[in-house]
C-alpha positions as CSV (number, residue, x, y, z in Angstrom):
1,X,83.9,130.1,110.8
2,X,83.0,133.4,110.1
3,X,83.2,136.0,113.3
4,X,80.2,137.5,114.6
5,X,81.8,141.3,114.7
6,X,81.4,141.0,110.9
7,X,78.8,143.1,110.1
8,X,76.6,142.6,106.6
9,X,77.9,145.7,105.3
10,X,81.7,144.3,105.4
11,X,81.0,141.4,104.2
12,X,78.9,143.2,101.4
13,X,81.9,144.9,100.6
14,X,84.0,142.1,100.6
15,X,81.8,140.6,98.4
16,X,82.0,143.7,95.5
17,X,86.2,143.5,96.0
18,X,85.9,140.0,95.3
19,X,83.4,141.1,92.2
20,X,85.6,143.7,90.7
21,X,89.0,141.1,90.9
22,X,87.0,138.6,89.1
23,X,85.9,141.1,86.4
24,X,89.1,142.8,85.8
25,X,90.8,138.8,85.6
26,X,87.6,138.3,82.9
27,X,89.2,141.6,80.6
28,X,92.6,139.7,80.4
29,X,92.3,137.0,77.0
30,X,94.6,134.6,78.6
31,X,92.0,134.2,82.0
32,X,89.1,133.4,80.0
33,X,89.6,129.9,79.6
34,X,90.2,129.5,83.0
35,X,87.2,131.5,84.5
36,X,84.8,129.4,82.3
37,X,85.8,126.2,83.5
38,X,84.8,127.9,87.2
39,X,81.1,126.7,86.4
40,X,80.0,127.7,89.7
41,X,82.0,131.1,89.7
42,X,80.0,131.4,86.4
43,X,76.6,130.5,87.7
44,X,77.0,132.9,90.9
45,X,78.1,135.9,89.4
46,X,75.0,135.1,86.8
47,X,72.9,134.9,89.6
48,X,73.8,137.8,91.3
49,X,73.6,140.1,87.8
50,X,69.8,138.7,87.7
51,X,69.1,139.7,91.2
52,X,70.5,143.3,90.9
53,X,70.4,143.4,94.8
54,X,73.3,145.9,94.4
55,X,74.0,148.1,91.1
56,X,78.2,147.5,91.5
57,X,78.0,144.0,91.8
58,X,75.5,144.4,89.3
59,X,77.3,146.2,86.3
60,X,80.9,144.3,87.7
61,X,78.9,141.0,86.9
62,X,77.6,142.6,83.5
63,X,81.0,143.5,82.4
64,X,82.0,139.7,83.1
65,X,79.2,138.2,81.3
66,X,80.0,140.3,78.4
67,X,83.7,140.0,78.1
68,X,83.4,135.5,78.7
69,X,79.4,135.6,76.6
70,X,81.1,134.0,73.7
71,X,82.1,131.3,75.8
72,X,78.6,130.9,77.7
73,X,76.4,128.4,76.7
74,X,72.8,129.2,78.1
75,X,71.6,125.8,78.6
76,X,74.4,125.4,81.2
77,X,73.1,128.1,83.5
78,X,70.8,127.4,86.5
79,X,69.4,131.3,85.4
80,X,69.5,131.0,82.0
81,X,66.2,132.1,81.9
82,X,66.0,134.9,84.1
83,X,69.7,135.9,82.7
84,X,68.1,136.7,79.7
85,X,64.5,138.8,80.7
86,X,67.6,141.0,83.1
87,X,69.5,141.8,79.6
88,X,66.5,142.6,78.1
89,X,64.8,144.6,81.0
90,X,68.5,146.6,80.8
91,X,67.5,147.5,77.0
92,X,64.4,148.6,77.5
């Protein structure tokens, strides 16, 4: 269980650590067919791209959808939709 001393902001920046590992692990070839078998990992990192609550864990989860996108099949996603209108909205 999760003590109450820790405030949002630490565990916000827990969170973007935990971000950046996961998309410096997603540059390294040999990882990627590991981290697409992580479906969930996958799914969450998607999700939290499409809700661009924060701009690091944004662009951290950009870079990881790029570098594993060959390996992403759409229909698999729970945000497949929104994933998509986020790239877009970046372009324009």
């Amino acid at each position: 269980m999760l003590s109450q001393d820790v405030s949002e902001l630490e565990l916000i920046n827990h969170l973007k650590s935990i971000v950046l590992i996961v998309r410096n692990l997603s540059f390294i070839r040999n990882n990627e067919h590991h981290l697409i078998k992580c479906f969930k990992l996958v799914d969450n990192l998607v999700s939290m791209f499409v809700d661009m609550a924060d701009l690091e864990i944004s662009l951290n989860c950009l870079d990881f959808i790029t570098n594993l996108g060959k390996h992403i099949v759409l229909s698999n996603l729970a945000a497949s939709n929104e994933l998509v209108e986020a790239i877009f909205a970046l372009i324009d």
